[in-house]
Each structure stands twice: as C-alpha cells, then as structure tokens.
C-alpha positions in Angstrom: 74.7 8.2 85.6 76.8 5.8 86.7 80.9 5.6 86.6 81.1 1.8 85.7 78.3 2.1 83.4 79.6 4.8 81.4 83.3 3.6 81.0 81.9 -0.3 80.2 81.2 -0.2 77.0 84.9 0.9 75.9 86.5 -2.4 78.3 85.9 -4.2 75.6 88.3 -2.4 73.5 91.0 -3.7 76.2 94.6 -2.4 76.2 95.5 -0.9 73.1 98.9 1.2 73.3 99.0 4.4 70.6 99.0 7.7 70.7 96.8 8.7 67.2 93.3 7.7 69.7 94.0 10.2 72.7 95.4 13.5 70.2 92.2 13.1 67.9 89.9 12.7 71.0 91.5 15.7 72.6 92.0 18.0 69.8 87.9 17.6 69.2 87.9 18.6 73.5 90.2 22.0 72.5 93.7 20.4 73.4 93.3 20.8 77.3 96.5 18.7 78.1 98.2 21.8 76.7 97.0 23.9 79.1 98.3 22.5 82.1 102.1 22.4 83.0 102.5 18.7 83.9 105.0 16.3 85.7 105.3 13.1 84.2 106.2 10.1 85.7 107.0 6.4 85.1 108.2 3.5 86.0 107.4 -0.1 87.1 107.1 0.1 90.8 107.3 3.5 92.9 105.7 6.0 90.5 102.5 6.1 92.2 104.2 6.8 95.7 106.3 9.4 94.1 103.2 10.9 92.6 101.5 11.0 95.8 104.6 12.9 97.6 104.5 15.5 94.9 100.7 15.9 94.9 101.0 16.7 98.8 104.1 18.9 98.6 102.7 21.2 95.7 99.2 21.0 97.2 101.1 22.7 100.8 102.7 25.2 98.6 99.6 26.7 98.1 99.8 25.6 94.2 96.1 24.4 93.0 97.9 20.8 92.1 95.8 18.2 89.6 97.0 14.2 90.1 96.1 11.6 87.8 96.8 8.0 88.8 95.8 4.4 88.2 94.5 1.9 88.9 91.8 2.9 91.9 91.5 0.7 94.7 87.7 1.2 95.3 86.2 3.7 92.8 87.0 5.5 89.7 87.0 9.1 91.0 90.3 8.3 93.4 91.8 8.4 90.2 91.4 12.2 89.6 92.2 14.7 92.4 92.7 18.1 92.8 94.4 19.6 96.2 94.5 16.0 97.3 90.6 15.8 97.1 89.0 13.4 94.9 86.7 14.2 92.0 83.1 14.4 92.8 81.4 11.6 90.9 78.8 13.9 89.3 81.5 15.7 87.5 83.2 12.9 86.4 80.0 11.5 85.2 79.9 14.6 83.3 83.5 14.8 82.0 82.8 11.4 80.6 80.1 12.0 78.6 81.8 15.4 77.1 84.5 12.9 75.7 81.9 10.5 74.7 79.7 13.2 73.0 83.7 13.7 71.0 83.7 10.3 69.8 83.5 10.2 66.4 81.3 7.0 65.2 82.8 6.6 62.1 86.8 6.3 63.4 88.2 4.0 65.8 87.0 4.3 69.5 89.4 4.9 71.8 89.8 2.6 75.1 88.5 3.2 78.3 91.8 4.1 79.9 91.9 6.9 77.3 88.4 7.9 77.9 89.2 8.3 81.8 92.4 10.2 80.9 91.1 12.5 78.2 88.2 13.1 81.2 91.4 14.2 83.5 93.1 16.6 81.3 89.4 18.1 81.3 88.7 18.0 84.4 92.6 20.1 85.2 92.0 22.9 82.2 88.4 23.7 83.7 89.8 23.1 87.1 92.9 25.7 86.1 95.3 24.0 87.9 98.4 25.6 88.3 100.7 22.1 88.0 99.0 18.4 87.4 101.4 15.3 88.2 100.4 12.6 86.2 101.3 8.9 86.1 102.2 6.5 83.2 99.3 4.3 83.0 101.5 1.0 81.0 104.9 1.2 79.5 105.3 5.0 78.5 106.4 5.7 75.1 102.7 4.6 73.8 100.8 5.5 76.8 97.5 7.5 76.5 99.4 9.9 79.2 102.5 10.7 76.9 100.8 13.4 75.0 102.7 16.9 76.3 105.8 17.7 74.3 107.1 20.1 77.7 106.7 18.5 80.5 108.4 20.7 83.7 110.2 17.1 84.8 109.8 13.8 83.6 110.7 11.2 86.4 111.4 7.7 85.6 111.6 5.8 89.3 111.9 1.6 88.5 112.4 -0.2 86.0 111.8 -4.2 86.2 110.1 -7.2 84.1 106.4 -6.1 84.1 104.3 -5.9 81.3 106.1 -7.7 78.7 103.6 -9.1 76.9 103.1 -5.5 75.7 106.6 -3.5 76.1 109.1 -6.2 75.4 110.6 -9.1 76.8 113.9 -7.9 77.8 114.7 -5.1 80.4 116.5 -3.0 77.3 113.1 -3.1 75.6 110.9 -2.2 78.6 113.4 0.8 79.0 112.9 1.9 75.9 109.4 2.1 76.5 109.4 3.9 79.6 112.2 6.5 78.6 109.9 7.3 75.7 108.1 10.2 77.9 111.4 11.8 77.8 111.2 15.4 75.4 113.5 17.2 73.8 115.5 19.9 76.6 112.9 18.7 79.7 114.8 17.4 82.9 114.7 14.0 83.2 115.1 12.3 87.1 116.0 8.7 87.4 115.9 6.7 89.8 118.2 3.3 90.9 117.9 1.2 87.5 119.3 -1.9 86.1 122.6 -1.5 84.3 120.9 -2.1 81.4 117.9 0.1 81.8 120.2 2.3 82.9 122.3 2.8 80.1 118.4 3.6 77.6 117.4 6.1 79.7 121.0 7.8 79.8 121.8 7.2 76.1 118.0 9.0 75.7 118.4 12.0 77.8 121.9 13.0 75.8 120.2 12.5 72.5 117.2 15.0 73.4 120.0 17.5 75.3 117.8 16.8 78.1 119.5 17.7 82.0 119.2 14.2 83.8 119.5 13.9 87.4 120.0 10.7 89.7 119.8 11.5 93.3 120.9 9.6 95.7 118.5 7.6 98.5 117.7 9.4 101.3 119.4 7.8 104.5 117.5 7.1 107.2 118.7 9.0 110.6 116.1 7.6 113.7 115.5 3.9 112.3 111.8 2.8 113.2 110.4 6.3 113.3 110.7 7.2 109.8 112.7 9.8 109.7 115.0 10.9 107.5 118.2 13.1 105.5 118.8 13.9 102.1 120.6 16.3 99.7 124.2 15.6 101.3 126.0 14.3 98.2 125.6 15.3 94.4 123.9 14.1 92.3 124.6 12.7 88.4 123.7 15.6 85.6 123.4 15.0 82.2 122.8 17.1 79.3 126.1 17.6 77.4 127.4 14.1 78.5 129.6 15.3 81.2 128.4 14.9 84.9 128.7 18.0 87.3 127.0 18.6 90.8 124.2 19.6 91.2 122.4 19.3 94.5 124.4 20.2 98.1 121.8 21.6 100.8 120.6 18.6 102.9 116.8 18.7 104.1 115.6 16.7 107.3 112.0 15.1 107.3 109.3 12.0 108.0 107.9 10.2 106.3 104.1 8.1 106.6 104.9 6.2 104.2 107.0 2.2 105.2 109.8 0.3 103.8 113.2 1.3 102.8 111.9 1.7 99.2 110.5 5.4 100.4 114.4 6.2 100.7 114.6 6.2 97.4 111.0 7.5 96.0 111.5 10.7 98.3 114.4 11.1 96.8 113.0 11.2 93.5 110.2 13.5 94.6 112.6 16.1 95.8 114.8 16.0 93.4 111.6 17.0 90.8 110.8 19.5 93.3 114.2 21.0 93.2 114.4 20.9 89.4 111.0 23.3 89.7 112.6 25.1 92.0 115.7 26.1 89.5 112.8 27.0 87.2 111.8 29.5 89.8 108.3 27.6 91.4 107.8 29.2 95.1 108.3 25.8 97.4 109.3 26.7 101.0 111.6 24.1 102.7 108.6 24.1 105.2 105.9 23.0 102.1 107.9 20.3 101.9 108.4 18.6 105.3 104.7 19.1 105.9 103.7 18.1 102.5 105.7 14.7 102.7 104.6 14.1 106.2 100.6 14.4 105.4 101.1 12.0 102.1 98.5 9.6 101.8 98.8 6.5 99.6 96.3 3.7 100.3 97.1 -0.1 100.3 100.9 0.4 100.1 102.9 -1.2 103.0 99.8 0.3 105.2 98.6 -1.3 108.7 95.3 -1.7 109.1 92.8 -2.3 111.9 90.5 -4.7 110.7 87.3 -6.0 112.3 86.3 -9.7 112.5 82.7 -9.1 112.1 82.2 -12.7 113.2 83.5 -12.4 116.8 83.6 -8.3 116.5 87.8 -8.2 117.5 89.9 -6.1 115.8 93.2 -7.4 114.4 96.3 -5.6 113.1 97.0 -6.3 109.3 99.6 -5.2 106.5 98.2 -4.5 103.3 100.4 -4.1 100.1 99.3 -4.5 96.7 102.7 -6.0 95.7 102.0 -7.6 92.7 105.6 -8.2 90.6 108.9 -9.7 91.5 109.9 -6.0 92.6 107.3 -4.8 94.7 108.0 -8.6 96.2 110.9 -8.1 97.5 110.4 -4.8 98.6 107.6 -6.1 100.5 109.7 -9.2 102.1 112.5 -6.9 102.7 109.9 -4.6 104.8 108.6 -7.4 106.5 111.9 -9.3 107.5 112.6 -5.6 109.6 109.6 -6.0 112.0 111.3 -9.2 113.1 108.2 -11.1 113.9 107.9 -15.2 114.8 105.8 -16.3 111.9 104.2 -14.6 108.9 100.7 -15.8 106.9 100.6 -14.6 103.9 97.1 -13.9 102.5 97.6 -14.1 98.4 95.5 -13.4 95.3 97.1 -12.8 91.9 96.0 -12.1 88.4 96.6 -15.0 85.7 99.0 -12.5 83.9 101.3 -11.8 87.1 104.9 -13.6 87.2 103.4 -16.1 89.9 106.8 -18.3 90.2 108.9 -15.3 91.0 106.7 -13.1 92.9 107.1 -16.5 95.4 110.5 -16.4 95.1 111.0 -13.1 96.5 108.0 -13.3 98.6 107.7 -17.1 100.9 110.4 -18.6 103.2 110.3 -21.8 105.1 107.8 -22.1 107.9 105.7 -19.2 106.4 101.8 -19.8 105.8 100.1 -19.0 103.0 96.7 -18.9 101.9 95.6 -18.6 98.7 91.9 -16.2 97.7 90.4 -15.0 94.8 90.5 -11.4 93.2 86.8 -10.4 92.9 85.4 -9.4 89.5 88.7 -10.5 87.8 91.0 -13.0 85.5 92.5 -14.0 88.5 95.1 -17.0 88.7 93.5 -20.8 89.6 94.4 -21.2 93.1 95.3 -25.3 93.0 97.9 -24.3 90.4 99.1 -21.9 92.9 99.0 -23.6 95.7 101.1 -26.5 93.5 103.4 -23.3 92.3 104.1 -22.1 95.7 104.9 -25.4 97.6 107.3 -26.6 94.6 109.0 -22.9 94.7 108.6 -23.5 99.0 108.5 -27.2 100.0 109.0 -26.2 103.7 106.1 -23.6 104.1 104.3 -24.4 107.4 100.9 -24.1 105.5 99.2 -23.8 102.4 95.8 -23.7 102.2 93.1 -22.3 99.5 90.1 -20.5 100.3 86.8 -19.5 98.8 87.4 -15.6 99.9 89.8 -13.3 101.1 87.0 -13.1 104.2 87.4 -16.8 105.3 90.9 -16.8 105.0 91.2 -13.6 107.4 89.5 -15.1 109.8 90.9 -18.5 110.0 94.6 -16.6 110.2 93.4 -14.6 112.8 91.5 -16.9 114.6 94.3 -19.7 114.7 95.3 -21.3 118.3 99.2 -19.9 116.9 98.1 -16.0 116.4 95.9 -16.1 119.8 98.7 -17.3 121.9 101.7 -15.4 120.2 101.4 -11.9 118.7 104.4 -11.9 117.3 103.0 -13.4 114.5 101.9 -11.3 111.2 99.5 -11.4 108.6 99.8 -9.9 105.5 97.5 -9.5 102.4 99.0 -8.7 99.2 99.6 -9.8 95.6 96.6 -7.7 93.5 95.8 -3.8 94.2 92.4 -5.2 92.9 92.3 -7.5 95.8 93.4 -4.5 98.4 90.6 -2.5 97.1 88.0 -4.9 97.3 88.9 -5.5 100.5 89.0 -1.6 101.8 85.6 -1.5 99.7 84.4 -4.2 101.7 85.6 -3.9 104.9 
C-alpha cells in the first residue's frame, strides 16, 4: 500500500508535542526503542549534517548503524536507513500498519510524525542494529524521539529562534526545550550557543551529573579543498561543575560537505565519536576519515548539474534548504567565499518561516531574486514577499515572481547577464520542501 496513503489520515492530527502518545503506542509494539543503544541529537540548524557524519563513520566501522531523520526531501523511506541504505518501501509499508494495527480506537491517536517514528524504532529492533543516531524531530524535551532514558551521547549542535510558536518565544525557552533530551549521567556535546542558550544547557547538564563537552571548530588547513584539523586544543567538561581537558590527539581529514558551518558540525560528530570511544566502541582513526569523506547529505550547500529540458544545457546550481535566519547566514556566508559577480536567488518559503530576517541575512544590493511557490504546501504569498524583500532590499537588481520554481530556472539561466558572464550564481533555497520537489522533479 502506499506510503502517503497510509500516514494521511494521521496529518490531520498536525503537530502535537507530548510524550504519553509515543510510550503507549510503543509499549503495545514491546518497547523496541529500548532495545537499541541510541545517539540523540538536537538542535535548530546542523543536527541533520551531524547525523549524517555519524551514520557514515559508524556504518565504516563495521557497526550495523540505524539513522532516523526528518523531514525527507523526496520520499518517506529516506527517512529511515540502515548502513546508509534507505528502507525499502514495502517494509515501511509494513511497519506502518503494525503500529496502526497498535492503535487503540478508544484513546487518543497519535500524530503521524509519531506513527513514522514508532515505525523506526521497529524497523532498528527487528533490524538489530548495533547503534541508531536519531534526530529531534521539533523542540526536544516533548519530541516523539525523546523517549530513551540512556542515551550513549546526547548532542545538542544550534540553537536559534525557530519554532516558537511551539517551544517559546525567547532563546532561554527554546533552550529549555532542546536541552530537555538531556538524562541523568549521559554525556552531553554542545555545540557554539548563544550566551543565553548557553548558560540552560550548562545549568542542565550539572543538575543531571551529566559530563558535557564543547569542542572546539575544526580549523580548516588547505582552504577550497575541504580539508581539515581537529583535536588540538581541549575541550570544556562538565559534570561536577569544574572544567578539565579532555580531548588532545589531533585528527586530519575532508570533508564533502561546504561552508564553514561543517567546521563546527564535524566537530560535534567527533567529539560523540570520541565520547563512544571512552565507552570502549571499536572506531579506527581510519573509520573515521573515510566515514566523513563518503557522507552524503542531500540539498545542503550541494552543487548540482541541472538540465534545461527546454534547450537541453546543463547549468551549475547551489541548492540549500536554508530556511531560518541561521541557516541564512550560513548560506550567505558560504556564498560571499566563492567570490562570484552577481547572485540570483531562487526563493520559496513557508507562511510560518521568519521571512523579514531570513532576507536580512540572505539579499544584498544588486542581487536578483525571484520569488516560486513550494508545491503541495502553506507556502508564503509571493506579492507580500516580493513587497517584504524590496523594503528589507531597495537596491536588489531584480525581483521578479514566478508561477514555478521551473520558469524561474530557466529565465535565470537563460538571461543575456548569465550567458555572457559565468561568474554569476544561482542559487535555490528557502524550503527543504522546495529542494525536494525539485530533486523529485528534476
């Protein structure tokens, strides 16, 4: 049966943070999330990056390594992998209807992100995975995800204003969301937060005795060729309130991954991988250079060759699913680095996104941008965009709105400006739902 058509009737139910859904629905399904060791991680940008550098690194040290993820880009299955390789949609098709035979008709129904994740801890205790990493879906404390009391690591990499609607308004509150997967005595790894956030997360681990590390960013030794050092100086440990070194051997390695940001989410990733290590998991240096070179995470800072199917050329496009302030400037940052002439931007947002500032970060004058709609979504109106963006922009060079991300491709592409000077980029960004309709598509 089909994926979408099995997981529809439970979009209804929307999101719908709580814990009491996910243990009933599992505990009927024989408890598998305790049967898996797990790594936990949140955050607002970077955790799925992190997730993906684990995944590869664990997978290499010959560990049978479960990853959970979300949201997909292009189908449901990509959420669920084991040794890199995506469920089959057969078995998930099956998985879900085990955890919808579980449903009890007379209690509340759970929601369909807790369908899909109940399906994944399922899918890694019949898989008998040795180590699953699995990602936060929203926030952390509530999350359908936070449901292990031992994780080996819980990883916190970003924390920023996302989400407030549900977690809080204030950074403080949206820290207190996120460091609410941290348990009792479990290692803790933090990444470069906000004073603020900061000080939760902290103030959290010494309360549960739990060890926290905060590595520092890789540095980058051959610039342009992604390659890079890290482990030279301590790092911060927690877990009686004073701070001692931990971490002194230096490792050398590349990176697939772009953008500066991947300084500091490989940092995170091997720091979790040498917390494991203390707790005596086998990971060869070697596992780990070749697992982080042969990562693979779709849609993030990635170039693609795309084909005009009109005039059958092939272009060179970045694709990012930036999407908040954050990932913004992360994005800008990467792009101001290639040096190029003239950027377009090729946008589509969500009506619940932080439009105003992701502009901010994101447009400069003499920029183009050109405004699509996300597919099969609440996506924002793109006048009141286009209005947003020239009032946060007066001086962009264009701003145009189009009917579909298809038309606006090939009108960026096909301008007199990008034929006669290649130093000019285009770059589509703004919704991982508009990135993955356009990989689906494409």
């Amino acid at each position: 049966m089909n994926i979408d058509s099995l997981l529809q009737p439970f979009q209804k139910f929307g999101v719908n943070l709580g814990l009491s859904r996910i243990f009933k629905l599992l505990a009927k399904l024989n408890n598998p999330h305790e049967q898996v060791p797990v790594i936990h991680v949140a955050g607002t940008n970077g955790k799925g990056s992190v997730c993906a550098y684990l995944s590869s690194v664990l997978t290499q040290a010959g560990y049978r390594t479960g990853r959970y993820t979300s949201p997909h880009l292009i189908d449901w299955t990509e959420r669920i992998c084991v040794n890199e390789q995506a469920i089959a949609p057969e078995t998930l098709s099956q998985l879900i209807q085990q955890v919808q035979a579980a449903i009890s008709k007379n209690e509340e129904s759970p929601t369909q992100f807790e369908v899909i994740t109940a399906a994944a801890w399922l899918y890694f205790a019949q898989e008998k995975v040795d180590i699953a990493v699995v990602e936060v879906g929203l926030g952390g404390r509530l999350d359908a995800t936070n449901v292990c009391e031992h994780p080996l690591v819980t990883v916190v990499t970003s924390i920023s204003k996302e989400h407030w609607q549900q977690l809080g308004p204030t950074i403080t509150d949206i820290a207190r969301e996120k460091a609410g997967i941290i348990k009792a005595g479990c290692p803790v790894v933090m990444g470069q937060l906000p004073e603020d956030a900061k000080k939760v997360v902290i103030s959290r681990s010494i309360e549960l005795k739990s060890p926290l590390i905060i590595p520092q960013p890789a540095t980058e030794i051959n610039p342009g060729w992604g390659e890079y050092r890290w482990g030279d100086g301590e790092m911060g440990r927690w877990g009686d309130g004073e701070k001692t070194e931990y971490f002194k051997s230096t490792i050398q390695y590349q990176l697939p991954l772009k953008g500066q940001i991947q300084l500091h989410n490989s940092a995170l990733a091997l720091a979790t991988l040498d917390v494991l290590k203390k707790q005596s998991w086998d990971i060869p240096e070697q596992a780990i250079i070749q697992g982080l070179e042969k990562t693979k995470w779709p849609g993030r800072m990635q170039w693609f060759n795309w084909k005009n199917k009109r005039n059958n050329q092939d272009y060179q496009l970045l694709i990012d699913g930036a999407h908040n302030p954050a990932s913004a400037e992360v994005l800008r940052k990467y792009v101001d680095s290639l040096n190029r002439e003239s950027i377009t931007w090729i946008m589509g947002m969500l009506a619940n996104k932080d439009h105003s500032d992701i502009f901010r970060e994101l447009l400069k004058t003499g920029d183009k941008l050109y405004l699509v709609p996300v597919p099969d979504s609440n996506y924002a109106n793109l006048e009141d965009l286009s209005n947003l963006a020239l009032e946060m922009c007066p001086k962009l060079d264009i701003c145009r709105t189009f009917p579909d991300v298809f038309n606006a491709l090939d009108t960026a592409f096909t301008s007199e400006k990008i034929k006669e000077n290649k130093e000019n980029l285009v770059v589509l960004c703004g919704s991982l739902y508009l990135i993955g309709y356009f990989l689906g598509s494409s």
